[in-house]
N, C-alpha and C positions, 0 to 999 in steps of 0.2 A: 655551592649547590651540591647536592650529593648526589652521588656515582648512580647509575644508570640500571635500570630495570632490564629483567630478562627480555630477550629481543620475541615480540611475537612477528609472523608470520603476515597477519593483517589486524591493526586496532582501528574497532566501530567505537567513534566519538558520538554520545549520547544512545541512553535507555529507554529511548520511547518504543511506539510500535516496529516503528522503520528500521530503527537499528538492534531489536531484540529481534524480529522475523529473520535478518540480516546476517546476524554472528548462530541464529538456530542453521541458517544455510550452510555458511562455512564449517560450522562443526559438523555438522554432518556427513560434509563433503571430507572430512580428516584435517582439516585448517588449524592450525593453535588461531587462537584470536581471545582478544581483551576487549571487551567494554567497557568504555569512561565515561561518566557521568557527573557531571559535578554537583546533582540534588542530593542529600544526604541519605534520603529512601524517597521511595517511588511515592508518587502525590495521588491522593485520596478524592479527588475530582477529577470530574473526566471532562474533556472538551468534545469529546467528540464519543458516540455512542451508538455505530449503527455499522455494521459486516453486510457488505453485497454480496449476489453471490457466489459472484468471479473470485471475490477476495478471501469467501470460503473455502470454495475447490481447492486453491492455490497453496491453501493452507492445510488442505484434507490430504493433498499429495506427500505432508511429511507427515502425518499423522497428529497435526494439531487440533484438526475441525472439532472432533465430538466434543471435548473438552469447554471451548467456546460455545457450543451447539447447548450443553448438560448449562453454561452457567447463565446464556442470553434468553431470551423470548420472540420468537419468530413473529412478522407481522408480515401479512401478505397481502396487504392494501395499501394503497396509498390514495390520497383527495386531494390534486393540484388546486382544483376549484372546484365549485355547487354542480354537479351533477356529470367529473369526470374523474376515472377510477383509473390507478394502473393497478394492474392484476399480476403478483410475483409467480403468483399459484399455477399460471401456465405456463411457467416457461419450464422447459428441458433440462433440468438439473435439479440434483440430489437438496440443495438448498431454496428451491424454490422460494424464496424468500427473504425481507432485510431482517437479520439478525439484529436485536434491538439489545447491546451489551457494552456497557462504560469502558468508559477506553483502559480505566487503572482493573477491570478485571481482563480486559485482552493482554497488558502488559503483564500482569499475575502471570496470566497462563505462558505467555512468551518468555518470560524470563526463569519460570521454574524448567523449560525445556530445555532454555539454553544451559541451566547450570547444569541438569542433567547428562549432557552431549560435552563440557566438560569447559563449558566458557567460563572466564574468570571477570568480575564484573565487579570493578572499583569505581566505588562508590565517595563523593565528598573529592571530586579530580577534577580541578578546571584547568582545562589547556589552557595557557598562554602564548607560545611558539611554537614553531610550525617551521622545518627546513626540509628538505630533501633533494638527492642528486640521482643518479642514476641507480645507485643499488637498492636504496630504499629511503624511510623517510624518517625522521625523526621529531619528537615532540618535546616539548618542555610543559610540567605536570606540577600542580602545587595542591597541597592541602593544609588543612589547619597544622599537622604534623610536618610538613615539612616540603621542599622541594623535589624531583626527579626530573629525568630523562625516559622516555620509552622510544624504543626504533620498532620500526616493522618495513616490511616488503611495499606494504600497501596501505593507507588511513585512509576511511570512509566517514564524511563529515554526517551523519541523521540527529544533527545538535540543534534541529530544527530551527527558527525564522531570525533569529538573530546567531546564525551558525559562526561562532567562532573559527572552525577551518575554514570555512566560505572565505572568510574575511582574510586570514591569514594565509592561502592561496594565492590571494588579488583575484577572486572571481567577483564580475559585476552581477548588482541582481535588481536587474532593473524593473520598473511599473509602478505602480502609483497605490495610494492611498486611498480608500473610499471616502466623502464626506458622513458618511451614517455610520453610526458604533451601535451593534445591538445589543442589545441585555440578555444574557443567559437565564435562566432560573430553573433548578432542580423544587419543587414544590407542589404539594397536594393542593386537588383541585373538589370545593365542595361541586361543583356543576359543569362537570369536563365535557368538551364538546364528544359527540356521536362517537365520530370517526377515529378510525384506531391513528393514523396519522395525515393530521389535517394540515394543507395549506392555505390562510387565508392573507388577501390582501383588499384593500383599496384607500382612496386618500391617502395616498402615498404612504403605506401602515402594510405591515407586512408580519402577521405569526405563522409559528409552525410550533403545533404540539405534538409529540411524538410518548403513548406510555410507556415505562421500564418493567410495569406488571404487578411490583409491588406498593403500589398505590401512588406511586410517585409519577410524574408527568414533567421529561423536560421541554421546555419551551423558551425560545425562539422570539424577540420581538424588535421589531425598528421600525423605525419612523424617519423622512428623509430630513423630515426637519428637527431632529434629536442628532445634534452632531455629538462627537468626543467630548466628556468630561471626566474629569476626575471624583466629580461628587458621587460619594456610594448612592448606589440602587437600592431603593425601599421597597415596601410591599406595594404603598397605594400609588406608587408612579407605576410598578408592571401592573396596579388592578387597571387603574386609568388608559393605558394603553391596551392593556387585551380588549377591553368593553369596548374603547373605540374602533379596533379591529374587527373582532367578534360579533358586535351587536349586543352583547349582554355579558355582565359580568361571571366569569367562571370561579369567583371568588377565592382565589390564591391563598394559601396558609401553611404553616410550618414547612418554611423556605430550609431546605439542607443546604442550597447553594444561590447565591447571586454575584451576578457580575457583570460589567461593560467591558465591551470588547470594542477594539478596531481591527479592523480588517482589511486587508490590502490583494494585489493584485500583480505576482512576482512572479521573475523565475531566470536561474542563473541564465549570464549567457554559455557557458558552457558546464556540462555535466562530472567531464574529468581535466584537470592537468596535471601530465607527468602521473605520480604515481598518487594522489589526492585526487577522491570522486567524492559525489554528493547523492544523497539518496532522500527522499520524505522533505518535507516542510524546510529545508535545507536549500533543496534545489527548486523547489518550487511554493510559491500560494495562490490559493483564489477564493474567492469570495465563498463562504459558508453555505450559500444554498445548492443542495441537493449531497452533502456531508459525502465528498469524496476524498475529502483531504486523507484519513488514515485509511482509507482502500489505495490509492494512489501510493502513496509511500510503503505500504505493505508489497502490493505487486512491482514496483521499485525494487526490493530488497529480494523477490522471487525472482525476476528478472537477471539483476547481479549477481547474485549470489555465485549460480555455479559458473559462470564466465569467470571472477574472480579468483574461483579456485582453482577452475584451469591454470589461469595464468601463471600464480602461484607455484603448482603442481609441475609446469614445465609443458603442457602440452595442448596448450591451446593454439588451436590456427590463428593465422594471421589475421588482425581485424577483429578478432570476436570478441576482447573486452571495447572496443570504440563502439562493436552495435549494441551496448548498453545506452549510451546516449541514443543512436541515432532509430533506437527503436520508443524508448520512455519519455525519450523530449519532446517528440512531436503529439505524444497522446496529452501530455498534460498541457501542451498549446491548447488544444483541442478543447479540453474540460475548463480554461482559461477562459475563454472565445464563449464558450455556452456558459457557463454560470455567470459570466456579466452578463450578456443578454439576457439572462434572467432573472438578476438580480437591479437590472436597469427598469425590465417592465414590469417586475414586479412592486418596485416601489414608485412608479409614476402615479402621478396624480390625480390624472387626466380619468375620468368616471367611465366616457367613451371609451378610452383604451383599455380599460380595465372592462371593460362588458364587452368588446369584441376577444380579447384575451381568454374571456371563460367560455362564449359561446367556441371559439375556435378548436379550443380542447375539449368543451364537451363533444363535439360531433366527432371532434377527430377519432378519441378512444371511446366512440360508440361500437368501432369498426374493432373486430379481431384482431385483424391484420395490424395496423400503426397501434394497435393498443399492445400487440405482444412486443411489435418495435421496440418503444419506448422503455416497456419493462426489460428487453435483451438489453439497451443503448445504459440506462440505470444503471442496473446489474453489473454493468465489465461482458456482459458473455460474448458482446459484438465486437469486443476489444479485440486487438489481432495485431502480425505483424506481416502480412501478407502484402507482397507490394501492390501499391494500385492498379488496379485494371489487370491483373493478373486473372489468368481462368485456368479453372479447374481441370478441364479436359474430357471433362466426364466425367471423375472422380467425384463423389460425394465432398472432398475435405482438400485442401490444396496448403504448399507448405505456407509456412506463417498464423494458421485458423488456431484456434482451440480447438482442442483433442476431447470430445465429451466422454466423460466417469462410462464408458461401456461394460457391458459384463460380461467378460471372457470367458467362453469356453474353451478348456484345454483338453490335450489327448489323453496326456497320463497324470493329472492332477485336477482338483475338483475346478469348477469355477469359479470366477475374481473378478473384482471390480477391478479396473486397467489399473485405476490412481492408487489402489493398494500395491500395485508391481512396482511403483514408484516410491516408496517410501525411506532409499537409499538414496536418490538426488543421481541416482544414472539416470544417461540414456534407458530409452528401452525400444529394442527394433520388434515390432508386431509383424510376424510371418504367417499370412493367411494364405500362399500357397499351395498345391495339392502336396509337394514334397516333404514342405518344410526345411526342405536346403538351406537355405538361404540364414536363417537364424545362430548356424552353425557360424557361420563366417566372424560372429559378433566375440564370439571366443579369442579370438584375433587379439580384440582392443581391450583385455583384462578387464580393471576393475572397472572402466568409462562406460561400456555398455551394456547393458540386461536382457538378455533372449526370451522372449514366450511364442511358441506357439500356438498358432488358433486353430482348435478343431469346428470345422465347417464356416461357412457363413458369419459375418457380425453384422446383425442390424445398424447401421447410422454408417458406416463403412462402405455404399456400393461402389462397384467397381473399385474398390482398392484389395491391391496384393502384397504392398511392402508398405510398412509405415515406420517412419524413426521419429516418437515423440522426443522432443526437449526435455530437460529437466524441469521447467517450469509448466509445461505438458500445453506445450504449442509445438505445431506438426512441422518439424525439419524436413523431411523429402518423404515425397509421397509418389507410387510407381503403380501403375497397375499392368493387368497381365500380359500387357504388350509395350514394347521400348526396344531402342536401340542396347543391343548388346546382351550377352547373357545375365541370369538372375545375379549370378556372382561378379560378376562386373561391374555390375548396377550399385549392390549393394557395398563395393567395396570402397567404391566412388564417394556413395554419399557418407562412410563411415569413414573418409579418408577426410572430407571436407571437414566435418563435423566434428569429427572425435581428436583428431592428429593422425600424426604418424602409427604404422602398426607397432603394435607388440605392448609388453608391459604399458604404463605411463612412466615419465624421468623422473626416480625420488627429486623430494624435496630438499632445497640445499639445508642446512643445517647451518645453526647459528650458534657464536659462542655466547656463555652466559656472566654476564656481568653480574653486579653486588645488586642485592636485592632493595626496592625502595625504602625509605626510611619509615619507620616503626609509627604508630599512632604517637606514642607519647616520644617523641625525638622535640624538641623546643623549635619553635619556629624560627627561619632562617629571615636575611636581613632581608625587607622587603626589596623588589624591583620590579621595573619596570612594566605599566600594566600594558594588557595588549591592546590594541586597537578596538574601539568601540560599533557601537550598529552602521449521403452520409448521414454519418448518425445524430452530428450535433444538433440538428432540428428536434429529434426525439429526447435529449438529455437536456435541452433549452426547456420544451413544451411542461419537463415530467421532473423539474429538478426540484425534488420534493423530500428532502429526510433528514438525516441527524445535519447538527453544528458545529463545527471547530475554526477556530480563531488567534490571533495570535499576540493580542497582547489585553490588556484586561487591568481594571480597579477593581476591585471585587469587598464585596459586602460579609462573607461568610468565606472560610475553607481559603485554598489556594491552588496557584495555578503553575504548569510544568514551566511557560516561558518565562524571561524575563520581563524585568517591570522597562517601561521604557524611559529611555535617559532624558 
């Protein structure tokens, strides 16, 4: 085997969304970090095709959104069923809407950032082994050219559903398998249905067209009695099934993509051991309806991100890379729990069931109220980690909420949107006090926290006087003008919890650099050993309505990121 790769800091196993958003985190946070991938370049079909618009902000907080905004096509409609709408177009944020954009141009954009920020991303690298002890962990790495070693502090598995770290960890991932495999199709439509994105079912038949704008229309289609095959997907088996779905033919032609998917129903039992965590399609799946899969493993890799650099960094409190699980495990339960249920009555067969199903959600989103619900529950915006049954106090916003895109006004600088204060991946403590004291203190904790003062009032903020958003711009402690103890107490409190200890942060330890990996043309080495083989939810049940991703596939045309299965 040949001698060992320079030691990085933290390696993200696999280039998809989850682990490009991921290594954009830690580089920005000052991380070394490595991407491995072992597809040769990034794949030219996308499984999944649609940005909510929790999964925008999230992303608009490093300065990735417009990019994605400049390459996608906004759709701010949706049609569960005959005569019920969810409306993106009300909701309270900058994105009002699902961004309608293939997943290999959100990887484009994610991976030209990361190499910008200075990530190194080898490509044609399939891990095989997997060791680690308490200083850090180590990999065994092969390519056509040859074998290696890489260590780091910390490996994050987003090597999505057949995760080779998962496996080589011992995490369990447990759930089952669906009996239905749907068929994908990227393909022009001479008679495309009305609606910008339709859901139809009955007789147990289930479509979703969703446009891309350039004339193309992906779609969506199962049948409960169309189990798993291997046999490729033709035209006239999708024209046969849309008709019988639809009612009429929408006459399908010049297919860019086809393909059979199965789809399953997963999720590790645990998030991290030791110094190996799991992030995107890795640690979790679920059933394709209402296309949360790459929103979910994006805000995953938002979520970790700067936790992980703390840790890294030397000054994370106690506990705060563990609330990486114990805040993302339980939402992707959640989104588990609802997309079966709706992927259960969605394809029931029962005509009754399916006619009180549409009656149910037409009346429901007649109503403003559970109509803006369902589009917040959609979106991520109702997403939180606010513990249950916690109150506000009065406070417009309480710690755990989403922090909404505000526009700040300052005293001595023009004004800002809040998530532009963010684009460094600090803290940032919002001093809306009469003094402004309090902001001063944040100087304390160097480079970890970000001062702004607000001059007067901010709309969506009553009653709040101190705010410390997260880096992923969810509200750590929230005070208003009255509490135990002075302002400086207050805030030194929650900068103490939060941030660490005062002063600088602890450099990074430093690593020595071993002989570099072997060369593309090095001759390949003797083979060995291969490695081991493979509340709201009412409202996201009602309304789970949008793009598709899946994770294993026969495909007719083009190809696919996962593996083929054994």
């Amino acid at each position: 085997m040949a001698t060992s790769a320079p030691q990085q800091s933290v390696i993200v196993v696999g280039a998809g969304p989850a682990g490009l958003a991921l290594a954009c985190e830690l580089a920005a946070a000052g991380i070394s970090c490595t991407v491995l991938e072992r597809r040769t370049a990034p794949s030219e079909q996308s499984r999944a095709m649609g940005l909510y618009s929790r999964t925008m902000e999230v992303l608009d907080l490093r300065g990735h959104a417009d990019d994605l905004v400049a390459l996608g096509r906004p759709v701010r409609r949706m049609v569960p069923a005959r005569g019920a709408v969810v409306d993106f177009a009300e909701l309270d944020t900058r994105f009002p809407y699902l961004n309608v954009i293939p997943q290999s141009r959100t990887e484009s954009v994610l991976q030209q950032r990361a190499i910008d920020l200075g990530v190194t991303i080898e490509r044609d690298a399939e891990v095989f082994g997997l060791g680690q002890d308490g200083k850090g962990v180590t990999l065994q790495v092969r390519s056509p050219a040859g074998e290696w070693e890489e260590s780091a502090d910390f490996v994050v598995g987003c090597d999505g559903a057949h995760s080779v770290v998962r496996e080589l960890a011992g995490i369990a991932f447990r759930g089952r398998t669906y009996d239905i495999a749907p068929i994908l199709a990227d393909v022009r439509l001479r008679k495309p249905p009305p609606e910008a994105v339709l859901l139809r079912n009955g007789g147990g038949g289930i479509v979703l067209s969703v446009p891309y704008g350039d004339g193309l229309y992906r779609l969506a289609v199962a049948h409960r009695d169309r189990p798993w095959t291997r046999d490729p997907v033709t035209l006239d088996e999708l024209r046969g099934l849309l008709t019988e779905a639809l009612g009429f033919d929408p006459e399908p032609h010049d297919a860019t993509w086809l393909a059979r998917f199965k789809i399953h129903q997963r999720i590790a039992d645990q998030y991290r051991t030791g110094r190996v965590l799991l992030a995107g399609d890795a640690a979790h799946l679920h059933s394709p309806l209402g296309g949360q899969g790459i929103n979910l493993g994006i805000q995953d890799a938002v979520n970790l991100g700067w936790k992980l650099a703390a840790e890294v960094q030397g000054w994370a409190p106690s506990g705060l890379l563990d609330s990486y699980e114990a805040e993302r495990r339980p939402h992707a339960e959640q989104i588990l729990r609802a997309t079966d249920r709706a992927t259960r009555l969605a394809t029931n067969p029962s005509p009754a069931l399916n006619t009180v199903r549409r009656t149910v959600l037409s009346r429901l989103l007649a109503h403003s109220g559970p109509r803006r619900l369902a589009g917040e529950a959609i979106s991520g915006l109702r997403a939180g980690y606010a513990p249950r049954g916690a109150r506000g106090g009065g406070l417009a916003i309480r710690a755990g909420q989403r922090v909404p895109d505000l526009r700040v006004p300052r005293p001595d600088a023009p004004p800002v949107r809040l998530y532009e204060l963010m684009r460094d991946g600090r803290f940032l403590l919002v001093d809306l006090s009469a003094d402004g004291a309090a902001a001063a203190l944040a100087e304390d904790w160097g480079s970890r926290v970000s001062p702004v003062r607000v001059a007067g009032p901010l709309p969506g903020l009553r009653g709040v006087e101190l705010l410390l958003v997260r880096p992923d711009g969810y509200a750590a402690w929230v005070a208003g003008p009255e509490g135990p103890g002075t302002d400086d107490d207050r805030v030194s409190e929650a900068l103490h919890r939060w941030c660490g200890v005062q002063g600088p942060a602890p450099s990074r330890r430093t690593h020595e650099t071993p002989a570099a990996r072997p060369e593309r043309h090095s001759p390949a080495p003797t083979p060995t050993p291969e490695a081991r083989a493979d509340d709201q939810e009412s409202a996201e049940s009602a309304a789970s309505t949008a793009s598709t991703e899946s994770t294993e596939s026969t495909e007719s045309k083009g190809s696919l990121t996962s593996r083929p299965e054994a």
